[in-house]
C-alpha positions in Angstrom: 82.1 119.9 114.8 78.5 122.0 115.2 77.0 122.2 117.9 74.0 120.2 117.7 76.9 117.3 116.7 78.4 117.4 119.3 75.4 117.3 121.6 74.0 114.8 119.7 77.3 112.6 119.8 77.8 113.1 123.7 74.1 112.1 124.3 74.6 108.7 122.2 78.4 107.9 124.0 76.3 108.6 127.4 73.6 106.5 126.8 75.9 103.4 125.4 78.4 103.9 128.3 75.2 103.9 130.6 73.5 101.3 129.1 76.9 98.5 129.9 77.9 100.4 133.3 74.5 99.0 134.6 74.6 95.7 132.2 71.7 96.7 130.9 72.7 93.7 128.8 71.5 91.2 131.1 67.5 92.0 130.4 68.5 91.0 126.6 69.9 87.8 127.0 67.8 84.4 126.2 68.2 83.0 129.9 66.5 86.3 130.9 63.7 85.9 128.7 62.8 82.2 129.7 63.2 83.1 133.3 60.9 86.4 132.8 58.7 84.7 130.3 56.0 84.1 133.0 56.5 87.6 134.6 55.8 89.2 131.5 52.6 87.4 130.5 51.1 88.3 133.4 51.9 91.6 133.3 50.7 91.7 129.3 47.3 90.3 130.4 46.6 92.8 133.2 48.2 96.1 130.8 48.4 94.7 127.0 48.8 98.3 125.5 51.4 99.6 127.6 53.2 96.2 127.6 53.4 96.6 124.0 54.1 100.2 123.8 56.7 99.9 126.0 58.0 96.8 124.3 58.2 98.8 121.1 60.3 101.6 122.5 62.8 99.8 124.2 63.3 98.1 120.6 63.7 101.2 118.6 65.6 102.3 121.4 68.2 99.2 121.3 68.1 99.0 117.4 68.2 103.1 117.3 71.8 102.3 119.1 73.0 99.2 117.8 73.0 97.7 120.9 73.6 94.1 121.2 69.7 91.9 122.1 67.5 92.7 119.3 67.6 89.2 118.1 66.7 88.3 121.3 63.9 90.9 121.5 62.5 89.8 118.1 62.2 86.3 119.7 60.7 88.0 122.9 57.7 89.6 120.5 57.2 86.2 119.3 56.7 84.4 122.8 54.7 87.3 124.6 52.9 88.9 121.4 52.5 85.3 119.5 53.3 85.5 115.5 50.9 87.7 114.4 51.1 90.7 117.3 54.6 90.5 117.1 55.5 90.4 113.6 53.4 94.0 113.6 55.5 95.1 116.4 59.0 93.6 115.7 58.5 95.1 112.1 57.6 98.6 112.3 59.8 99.1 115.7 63.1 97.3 113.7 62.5 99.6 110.5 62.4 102.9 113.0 65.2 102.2 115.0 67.1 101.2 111.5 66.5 104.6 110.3 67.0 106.2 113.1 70.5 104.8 113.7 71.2 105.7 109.9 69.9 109.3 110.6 72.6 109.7 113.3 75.1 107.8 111.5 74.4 110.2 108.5 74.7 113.6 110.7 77.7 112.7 112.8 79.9 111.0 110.1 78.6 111.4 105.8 80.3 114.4 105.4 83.2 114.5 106.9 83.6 110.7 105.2 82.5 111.9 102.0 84.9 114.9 102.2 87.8 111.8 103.1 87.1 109.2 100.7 84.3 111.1 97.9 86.8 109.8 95.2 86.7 106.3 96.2 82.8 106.8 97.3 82.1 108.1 94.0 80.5 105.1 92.7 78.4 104.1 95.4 77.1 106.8 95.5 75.8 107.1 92.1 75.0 103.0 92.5 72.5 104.2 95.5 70.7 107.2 93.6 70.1 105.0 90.5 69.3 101.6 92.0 69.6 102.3 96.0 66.1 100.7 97.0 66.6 97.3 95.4 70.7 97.5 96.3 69.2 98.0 99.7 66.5 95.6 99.7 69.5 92.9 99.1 71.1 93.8 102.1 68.2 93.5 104.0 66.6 90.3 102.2 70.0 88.5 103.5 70.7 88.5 107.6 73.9 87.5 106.8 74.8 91.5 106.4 74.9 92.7 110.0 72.0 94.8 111.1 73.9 97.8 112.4 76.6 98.0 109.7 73.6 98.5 107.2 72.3 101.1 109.1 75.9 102.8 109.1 77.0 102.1 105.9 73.3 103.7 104.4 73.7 106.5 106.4 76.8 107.5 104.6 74.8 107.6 101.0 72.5 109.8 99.9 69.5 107.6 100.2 66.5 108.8 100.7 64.9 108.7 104.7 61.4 107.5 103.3 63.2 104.8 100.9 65.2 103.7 104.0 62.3 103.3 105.8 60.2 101.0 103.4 62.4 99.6 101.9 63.9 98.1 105.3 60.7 96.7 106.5 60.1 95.3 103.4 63.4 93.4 102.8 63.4 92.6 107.0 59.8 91.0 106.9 60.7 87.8 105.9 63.5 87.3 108.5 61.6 89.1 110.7 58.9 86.7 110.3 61.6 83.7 110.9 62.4 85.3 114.1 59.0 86.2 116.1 58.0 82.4 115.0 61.6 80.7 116.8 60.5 83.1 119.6 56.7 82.1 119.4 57.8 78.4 119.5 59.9 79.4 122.4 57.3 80.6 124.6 56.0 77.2 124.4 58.5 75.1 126.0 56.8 73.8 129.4 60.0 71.4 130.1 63.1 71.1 129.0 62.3 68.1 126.4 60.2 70.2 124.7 63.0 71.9 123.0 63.0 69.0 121.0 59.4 69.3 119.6 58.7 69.2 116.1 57.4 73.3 115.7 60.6 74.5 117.4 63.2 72.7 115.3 61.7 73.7 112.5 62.1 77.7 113.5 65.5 77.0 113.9 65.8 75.0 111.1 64.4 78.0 109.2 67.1 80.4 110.6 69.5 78.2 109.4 68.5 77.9 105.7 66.9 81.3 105.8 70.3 82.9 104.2 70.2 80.9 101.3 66.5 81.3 100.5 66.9 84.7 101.0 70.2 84.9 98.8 68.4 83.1 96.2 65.3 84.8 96.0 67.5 88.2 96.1 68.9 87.0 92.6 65.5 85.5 91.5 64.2 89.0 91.9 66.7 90.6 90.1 66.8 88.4 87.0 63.0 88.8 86.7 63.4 92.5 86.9 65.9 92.4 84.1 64.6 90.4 82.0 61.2 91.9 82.2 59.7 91.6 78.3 62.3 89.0 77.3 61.4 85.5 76.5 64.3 83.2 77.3 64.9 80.3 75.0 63.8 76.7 76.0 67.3 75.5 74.4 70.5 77.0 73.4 73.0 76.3 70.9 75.9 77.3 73.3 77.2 77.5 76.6 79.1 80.9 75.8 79.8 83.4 73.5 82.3 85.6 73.7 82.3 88.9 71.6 85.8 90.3 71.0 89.4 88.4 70.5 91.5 90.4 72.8 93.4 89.3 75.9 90.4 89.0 77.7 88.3 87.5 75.1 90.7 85.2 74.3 91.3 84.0 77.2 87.7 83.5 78.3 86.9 81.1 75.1 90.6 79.5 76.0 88.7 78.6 79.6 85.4 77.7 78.6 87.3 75.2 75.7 89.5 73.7 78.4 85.9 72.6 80.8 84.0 71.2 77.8 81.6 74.1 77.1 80.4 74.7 73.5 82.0 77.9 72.8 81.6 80.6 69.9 84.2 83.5 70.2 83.5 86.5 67.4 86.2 88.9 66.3 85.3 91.7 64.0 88.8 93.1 63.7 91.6 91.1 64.5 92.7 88.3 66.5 94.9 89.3 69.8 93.4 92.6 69.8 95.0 95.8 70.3 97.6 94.3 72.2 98.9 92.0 69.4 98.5 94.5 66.6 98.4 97.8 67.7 99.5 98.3 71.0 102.0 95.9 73.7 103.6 93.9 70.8 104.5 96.4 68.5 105.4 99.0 70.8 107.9 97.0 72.4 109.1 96.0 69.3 110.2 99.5 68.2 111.7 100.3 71.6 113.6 97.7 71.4 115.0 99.1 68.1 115.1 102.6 69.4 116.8 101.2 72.3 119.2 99.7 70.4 120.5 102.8 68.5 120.3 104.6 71.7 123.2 102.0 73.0 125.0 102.5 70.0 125.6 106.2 70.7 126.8 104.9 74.1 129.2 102.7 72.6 132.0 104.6 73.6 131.1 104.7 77.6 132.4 101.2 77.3 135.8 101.7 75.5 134.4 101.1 72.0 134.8 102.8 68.7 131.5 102.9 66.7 130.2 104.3 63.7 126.8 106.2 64.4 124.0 104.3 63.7 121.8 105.0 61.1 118.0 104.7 61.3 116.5 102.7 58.1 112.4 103.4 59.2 110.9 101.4 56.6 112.8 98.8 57.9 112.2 99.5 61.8 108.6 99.0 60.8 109.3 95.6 58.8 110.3 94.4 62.1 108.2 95.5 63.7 105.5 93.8 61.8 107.8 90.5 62.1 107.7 90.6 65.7 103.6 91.1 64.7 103.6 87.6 62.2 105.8 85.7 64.8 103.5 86.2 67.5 100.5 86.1 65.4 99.7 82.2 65.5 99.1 82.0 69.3 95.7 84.3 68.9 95.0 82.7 65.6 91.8 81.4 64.3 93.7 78.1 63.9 94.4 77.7 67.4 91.9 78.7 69.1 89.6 76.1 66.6 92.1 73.6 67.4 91.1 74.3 71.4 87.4 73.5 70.3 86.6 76.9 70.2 84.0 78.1 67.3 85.4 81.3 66.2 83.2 83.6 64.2 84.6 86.7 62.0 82.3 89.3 61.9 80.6 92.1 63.9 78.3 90.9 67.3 75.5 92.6 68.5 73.2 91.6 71.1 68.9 91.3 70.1 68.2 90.2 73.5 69.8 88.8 76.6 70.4 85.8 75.3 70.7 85.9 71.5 73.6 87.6 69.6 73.2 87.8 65.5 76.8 88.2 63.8 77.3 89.9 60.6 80.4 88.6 58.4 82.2 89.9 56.4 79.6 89.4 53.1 77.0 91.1 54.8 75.2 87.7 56.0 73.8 87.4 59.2 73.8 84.5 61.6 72.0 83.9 64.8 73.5 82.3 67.9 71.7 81.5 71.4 73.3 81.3 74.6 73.0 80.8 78.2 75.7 83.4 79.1 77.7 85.7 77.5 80.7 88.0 77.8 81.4 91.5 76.6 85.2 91.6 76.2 85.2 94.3 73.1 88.2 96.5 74.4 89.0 100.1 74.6 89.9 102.6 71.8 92.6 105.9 71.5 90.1 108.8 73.0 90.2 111.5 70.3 89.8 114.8 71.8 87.3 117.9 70.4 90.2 119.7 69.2 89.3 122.6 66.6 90.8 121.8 63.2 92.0 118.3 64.7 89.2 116.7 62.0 91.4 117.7 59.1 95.0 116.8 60.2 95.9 113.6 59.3 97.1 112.9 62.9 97.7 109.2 64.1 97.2 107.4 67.1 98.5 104.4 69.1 96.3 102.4 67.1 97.4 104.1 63.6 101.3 105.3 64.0 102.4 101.6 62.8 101.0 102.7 59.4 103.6 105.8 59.0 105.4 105.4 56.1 108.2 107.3 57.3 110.2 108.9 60.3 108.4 111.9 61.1 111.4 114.9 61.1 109.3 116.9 64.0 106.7 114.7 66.1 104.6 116.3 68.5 102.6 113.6 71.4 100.0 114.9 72.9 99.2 113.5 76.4 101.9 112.2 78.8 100.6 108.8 80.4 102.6 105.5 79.3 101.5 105.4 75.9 102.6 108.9 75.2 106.0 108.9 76.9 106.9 105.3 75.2 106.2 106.6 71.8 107.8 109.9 72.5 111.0 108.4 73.6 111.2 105.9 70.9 110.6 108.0 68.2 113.3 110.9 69.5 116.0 107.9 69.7 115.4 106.7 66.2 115.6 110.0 64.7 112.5 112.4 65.4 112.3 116.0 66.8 110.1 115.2 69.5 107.7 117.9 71.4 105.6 116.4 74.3 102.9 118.2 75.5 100.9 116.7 79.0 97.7 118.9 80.4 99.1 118.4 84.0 101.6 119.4 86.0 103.9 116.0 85.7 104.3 113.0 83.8 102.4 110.1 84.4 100.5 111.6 86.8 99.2 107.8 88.7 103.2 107.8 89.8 105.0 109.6 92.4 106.5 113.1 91.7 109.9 111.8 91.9 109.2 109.1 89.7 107.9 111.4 87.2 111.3 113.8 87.7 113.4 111.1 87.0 111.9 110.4 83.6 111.4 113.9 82.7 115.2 114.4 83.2 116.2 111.6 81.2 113.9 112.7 78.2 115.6 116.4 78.0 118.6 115.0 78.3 117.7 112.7 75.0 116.8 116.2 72.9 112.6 115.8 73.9 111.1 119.1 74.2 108.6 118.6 76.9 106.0 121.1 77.9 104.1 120.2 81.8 100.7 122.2 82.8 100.1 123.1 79.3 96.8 122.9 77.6 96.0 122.3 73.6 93.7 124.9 72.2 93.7 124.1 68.1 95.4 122.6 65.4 96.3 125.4 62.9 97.3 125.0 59.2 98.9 128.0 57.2 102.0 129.1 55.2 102.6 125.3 54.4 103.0 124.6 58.2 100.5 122.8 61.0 100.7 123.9 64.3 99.2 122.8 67.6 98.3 125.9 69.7 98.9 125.6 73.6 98.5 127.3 76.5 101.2 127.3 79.1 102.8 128.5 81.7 104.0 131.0 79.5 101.5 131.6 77.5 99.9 130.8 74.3 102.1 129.8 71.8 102.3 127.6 68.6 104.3 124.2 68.1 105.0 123.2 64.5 104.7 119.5 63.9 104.9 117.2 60.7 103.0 114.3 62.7 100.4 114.8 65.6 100.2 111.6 68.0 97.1 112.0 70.3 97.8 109.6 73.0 95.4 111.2 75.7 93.9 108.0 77.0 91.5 105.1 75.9 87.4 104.7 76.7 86.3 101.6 76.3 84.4 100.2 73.6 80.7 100.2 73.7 78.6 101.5 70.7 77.3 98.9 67.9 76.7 96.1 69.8 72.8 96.6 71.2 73.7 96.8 74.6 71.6 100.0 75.2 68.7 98.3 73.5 69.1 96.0 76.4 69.3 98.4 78.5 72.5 97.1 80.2 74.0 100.2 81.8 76.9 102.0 80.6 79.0 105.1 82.1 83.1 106.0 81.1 82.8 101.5 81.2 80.7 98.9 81.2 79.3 98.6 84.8 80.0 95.5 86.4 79.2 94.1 89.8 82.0 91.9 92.1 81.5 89.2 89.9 81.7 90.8 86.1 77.9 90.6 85.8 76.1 93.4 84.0 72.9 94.5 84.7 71.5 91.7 83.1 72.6 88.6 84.7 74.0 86.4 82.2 75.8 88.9 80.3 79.4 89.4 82.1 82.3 91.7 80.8 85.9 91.5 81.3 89.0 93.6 79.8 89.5 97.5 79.2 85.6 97.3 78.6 84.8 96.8 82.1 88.1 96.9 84.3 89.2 99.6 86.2 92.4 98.8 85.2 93.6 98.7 80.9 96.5 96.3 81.1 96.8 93.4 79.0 97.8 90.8 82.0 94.5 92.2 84.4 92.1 91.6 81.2 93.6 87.6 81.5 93.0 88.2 85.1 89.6 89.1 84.9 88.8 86.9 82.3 89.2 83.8 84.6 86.5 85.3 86.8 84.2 86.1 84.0 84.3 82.5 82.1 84.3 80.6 85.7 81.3 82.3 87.2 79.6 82.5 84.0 79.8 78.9 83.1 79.4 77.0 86.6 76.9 79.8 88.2 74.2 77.0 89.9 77.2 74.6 91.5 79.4 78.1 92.8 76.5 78.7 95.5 77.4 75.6 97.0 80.7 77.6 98.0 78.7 80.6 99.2 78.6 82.1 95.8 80.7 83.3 92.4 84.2 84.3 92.6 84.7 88.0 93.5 87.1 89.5 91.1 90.7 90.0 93.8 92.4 94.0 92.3 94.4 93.1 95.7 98.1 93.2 93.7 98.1 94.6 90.5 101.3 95.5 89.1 101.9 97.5 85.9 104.9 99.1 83.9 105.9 102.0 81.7 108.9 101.1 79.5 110.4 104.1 79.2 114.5 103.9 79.8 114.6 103.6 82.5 111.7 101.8 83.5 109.1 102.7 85.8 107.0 99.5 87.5 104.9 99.7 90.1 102.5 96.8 92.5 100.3 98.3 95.3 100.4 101.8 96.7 102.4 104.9 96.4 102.9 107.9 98.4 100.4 109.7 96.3 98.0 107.3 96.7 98.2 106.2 100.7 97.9 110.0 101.5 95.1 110.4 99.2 93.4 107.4 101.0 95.0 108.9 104.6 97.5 105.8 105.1 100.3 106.2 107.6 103.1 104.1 105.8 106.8 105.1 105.6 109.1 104.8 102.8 112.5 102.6 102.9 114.4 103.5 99.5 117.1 101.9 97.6 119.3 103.5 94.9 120.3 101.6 91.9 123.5 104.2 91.7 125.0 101.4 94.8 124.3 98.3 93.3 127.3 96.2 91.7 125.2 95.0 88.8 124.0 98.7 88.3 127.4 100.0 88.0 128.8 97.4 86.1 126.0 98.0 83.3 126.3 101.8 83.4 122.7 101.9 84.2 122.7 103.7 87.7 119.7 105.6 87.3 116.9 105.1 89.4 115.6 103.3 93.2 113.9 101.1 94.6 111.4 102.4 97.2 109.5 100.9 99.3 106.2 101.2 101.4 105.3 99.6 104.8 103.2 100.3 107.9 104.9 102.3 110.5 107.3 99.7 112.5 106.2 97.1 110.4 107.8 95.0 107.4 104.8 94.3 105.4 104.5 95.6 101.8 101.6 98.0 101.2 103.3 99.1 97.7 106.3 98.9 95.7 107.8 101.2 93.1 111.0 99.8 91.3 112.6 103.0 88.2 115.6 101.9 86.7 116.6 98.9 83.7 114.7 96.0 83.9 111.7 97.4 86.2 109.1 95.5 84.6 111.2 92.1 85.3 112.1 93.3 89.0 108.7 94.0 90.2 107.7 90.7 90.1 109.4 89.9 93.2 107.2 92.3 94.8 104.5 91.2 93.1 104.9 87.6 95.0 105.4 89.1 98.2 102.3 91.3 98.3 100.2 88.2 97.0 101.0 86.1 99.7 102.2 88.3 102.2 105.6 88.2 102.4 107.5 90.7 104.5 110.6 92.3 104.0 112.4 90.3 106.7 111.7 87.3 104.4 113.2 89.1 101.6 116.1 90.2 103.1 116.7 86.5 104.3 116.4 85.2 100.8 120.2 84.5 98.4 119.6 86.5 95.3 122.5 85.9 92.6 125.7 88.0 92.9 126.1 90.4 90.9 122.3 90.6 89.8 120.1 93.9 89.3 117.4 91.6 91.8 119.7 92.3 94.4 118.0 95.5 94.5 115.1 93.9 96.4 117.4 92.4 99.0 119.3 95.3 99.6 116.4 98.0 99.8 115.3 95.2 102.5 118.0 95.6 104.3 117.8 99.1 104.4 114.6 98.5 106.0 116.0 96.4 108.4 119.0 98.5 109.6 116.0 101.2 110.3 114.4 99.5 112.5 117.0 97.5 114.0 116.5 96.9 118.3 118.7 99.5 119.4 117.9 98.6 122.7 119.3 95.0 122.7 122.3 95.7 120.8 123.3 97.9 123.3 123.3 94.8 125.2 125.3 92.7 122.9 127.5 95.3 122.8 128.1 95.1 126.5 128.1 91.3 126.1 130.5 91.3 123.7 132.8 94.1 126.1 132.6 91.9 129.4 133.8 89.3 126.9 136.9 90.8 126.2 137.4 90.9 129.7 
């Protein structure tokens, strides 16, 4: 810490320890001011200015500090000052000790916070350079925020100190205002039956309601702002409209259906989405087949003579697209029509905030108003700027179901979920498989050991993978294509027959006018707490919006969208819309073995400076395990120091996805893991992993001291 830091910190601490060492808190209580009242007005009348001027320090002063009494100092410049005086006063001497206080929160602490937690801080921060005055101004249009914690929380953003400083006393003027009248009404009271009098119940009545006017004129503010140049429809023709038929989509027009709402849900690809058609359904369904020819090669670990299996693609991918048809008529058009839904084909795009035209698939153009609507239009395969990637017919996840045969050498490029699931399936049914992943590890959200484990078992299945290696170029020449890379070794070429890019996704967001709206955009559609937009009936929900591009957290969100969106007015009446909960969100890789995962890991709670400790389980010990042959992988665990309660769970082995659900329950409604261990799983089940890693848990911290105890208990009872 510099210098002037630390003198700056010491001088602060002294003056706090100071001020509650003498209970300097006793001149800014509300007995003191009604027994001073008449002190004080005689001394304002003999020395007005100095009165006031030395009013108005010791309010920066206390505000400067965050020391408890400025509400009863703003009700102290209303009874000596009356409402006009003291509004001046209260106002300019809050808004300097506001920015004060956030001057000295933003020397002592922003950069050693923003060094800790600039990942995490990373959006605010971008949130307060864009729109920081009016994000600020809702803070301070709504006392509910607490004064200080403003102060501290602005001083770790890089707000401006002018736009602080206005913008403060212009969102604080109207409570202010509340305040120094209570206070003026105060310095009225002549006996004690005059706290019932009409003028002073109505100050208090004001603080009261104050929150909620404030709330609601915060959001009246910001709708006019957005919808500045708009003209909003007297009637609409439905309550919602829902653009995209994915998980999210469909589950929003499945909610507004079930309430009554008039819904329209357009598609302009396929029902279900990528998850249907090109991405959850169909991958399982050929890892499931790859599986099974993996266990057929295995067939004589259990005593049994088989023939090798052999791999008929075309039909692999018949199935595939079975699994597709059988699944098909949950998302279908049928259905959802059935539900009361109005499903559109075609392609959306927004004219204004409240009007989307679709196009079909003739060409014709229809026009639907609504009071709200939500953006649930997915995510797409990110193609990278590869040289000579534009004329290699490579495939991604949303294109390998279209092979029309086994590639003979495959190479994946990336090494996230999608990648390692593809690359693992395609190697067991038959495919020279080369995976190549920019970092240093696969799936590089999950622990190092994590990754290890699935890296050993992909070598051992004949996959070639190369870590911390870089794709240059795609190459074509001598009747060969070739992906150049960059390793640790060097540069060196990798022959291929079929290129998989499987580097990521980015959500979808051209086509469909929201930049003529204006609604803002970055790597997602930004959201606020409640899946609103920038415009304030538009939500989103999904891989468009989340933070998170799993099928089961675009339902999730969805609920959150289609609530708050539908019954906006009557959700005040609960203090306001849901807030979307990210609290326990699990999600799998299906690898073999499995990886699944709820909550934190080491990476992360040392990234975010969590103490935790691990308790960890291997499946090599359980019965079921053994009994399968499947002994690969653990269970591990994370908890607070001394502690049993679950900050993250990471389950690796057979039936991972299935097993974390267990955890998944436990974290949601906090659940420790002396409840766990003191719950009968089946015998012999591959869920008694959970109880058993408990138990490990337990013997760790198990009171040493009293069983030395029972132990001498138990020897005087021998005699």
């Amino acid at each position: 810490m510099s210098r002037s830091r630390a003198l700056l910190l010491l001088a602060v601490l002294l003056t706090i320890i100071g001020f509650f060492a003498l209970d300097g808190g006793q001149y800014l209580r509300l007995e003191s001011l009604q027994a001073q009242r008449e002190t004080l007005s005689t001394l304002k009348a003999e020395a007005p200015l100095r009165v006031a001027f030395g009013y108005f320090a010791i309010y920066v002063l206390v505000t400067a500090l965050s020391l408890p009494g400025a509400a009863v100092m703003t009700l102290a410049g209303g009874a000596l000052f009356g409402f006009w005086w003291g509004l001046a006063l209260v106002s300019v001497a809050s808004s300097l000790g506001a920015t004060l206080a956030m001057l000295v929160a933003r020397h002592l602490l922003r950069d050693g916070v923003q060094r800790r937690l600039g990942d995490r801080l990373r959006a605010l921060n971008e949130g307060i350079r864009r729109d920081g005055a009016f994000y600020l101004f809702s803070l301070r249009l709504v006392p509910v925020f607490p004064f200080f914690a403003v102060n501290l929380l602005m001083g770790l953003t890089p707000i401006r100190t002018w736009t602080f400083y206005w913008v403060s006393q212009l969102g604080m003027l109207a409570g202010t205002a509340v305040y120094v009248n209570a206070g003026q009404q105060l310095g009225q009271l002549q006996h004690l039956g005059g706290i019932l009098s009409p003028g002073l119940l109505g100050a208090f009545a004001l603080l009261g309601v104050f929150p909620f006017v404030a709330r609601a004129l915060s959001q009246r503010l910001r709708a006019r702002r957005a919808y500045r140049g708009y003209r909003r429809p007297a009637r609409f023709d439905r309550n919602l409209i829902v653009i995209g038929g994915g998980a999210a989509g469909l589950v929003s027009a499945y909610i507004g259906a079930a309430v009554k709402a008039r819904v329209t849900l357009v598609e302009s690809r396929q029902m279900g989405g990528d998850c249907l058609n090109t991405g959850c359904v169909p991958s399982k369904a050929l890892i499931r087949a790859a599986h099974q020819q993996h266990e057929i090669g295995r067939a004589a670990e259990y005593g049994i003579e088989a023939a090798p299996g052999r791999v008929d693609f075309t039909r692999v991918m018949a199935r595939v697209r079975a699994v597709i048809g059988a699944i098909e008529p949950h998302d279908s058009v049928a259905r959802y029509t059935a539900m009361g839904v109005d499903v559109r084909l075609g392609h959306a795009r927004l004219i204004d905030p409240w009007t989307v035209v679709i196009r079909d698939a003739h060409g014709e153009e229809h026009r639907l108003t609504a009071r709200h609507i939500i953006i649930a239009t997915g995510a797409a395969p990110v193609v990278p700027a590869l040289p000579g990637l534009a004329d290699t017919d490579y495939v991604t996840s949303e294109t390998v179901w279209s092979l029309p045969a086994l590639p003979r050498r495959l190479v994946v490029l990336g090494g996230g979920p999608i990648g390692c699931e593809l690359a693992q399936a395609f190697a067991r049914l038959g495919s020279q498989v080369t995976l190549v992943e920019a970092a240093a590890q696969l799936m590089m959200r999950e622990d190092a050991e994590v990754a290890d484990t699935v890296t050993q078992r992909f070598r051992r299945e004949g996959v070639t993978v190369h870590l911390d290696t870089r794709a240059l170029a795609v190459e074509t020449g001598d009747g060969e294509r070739r992906l150049r890379v960059q390793g640790p070794q060097g540069e060196a070429p990798i022959p291929f027959d079929t290129l998989l890019i499987a580097v990521g996704r980015q959500a979808r967001l051209e086509g469909f006018g929201l930049e003529t709206l204006g609604i803002r955009t970055g790597q997602r559609l930004e959201v606020n707490e409640v899946l609103q937009t920038s415009m304030p009936n538009v939500f989103a929900c999904g891989d468009v919006a989340g933070p998170y591009q799993f099928t089961h957290t675009a339902a999730h969100m969805a609920w959150y969208a289609a609530v708050n969106s539908l019954f906006a007015p009557l959700l005040w009446l609960r203090g306001g819309p849901f807030k979307v909960d990210y609290r326990v969100i699990p999600h799998a890789t299906f690898t073999d073995p499995e990886v699944a995962r709820v909550g934190l890991n080491e990476r992360e709670a040392e990234a975010r400076g969590i103490a935790y400790e691990v308790t960890r389980y291997p499946l090599a010990e359980l019965d079921r395990a053994i009994a399968e042959g499947d002994t690969e992988g653990f269970v591990k665990v994370l908890t607070p120091p001394g502690r049993d309660r679950i900050l993250g769970a990471t389950v690796v082995g057979a039936r991972a996805g299935d097993l974390i659900a267990e955890y998944v329950l436990a974290m949601r409604h906090g659940i420790g893991l002396n409840k766990l261990l003191g719950t009968i799983h089946v015998y012999p089940t591959l869920a008694e992993a959970s109880k058993y890693a408990a138990g490990q848990w337990k013997q760790a911290h198990a009171p040493q001291r009293l069983l030395r105890w029972v132990e001498a208990y138990h020897r005087w009872r021998r005699g």
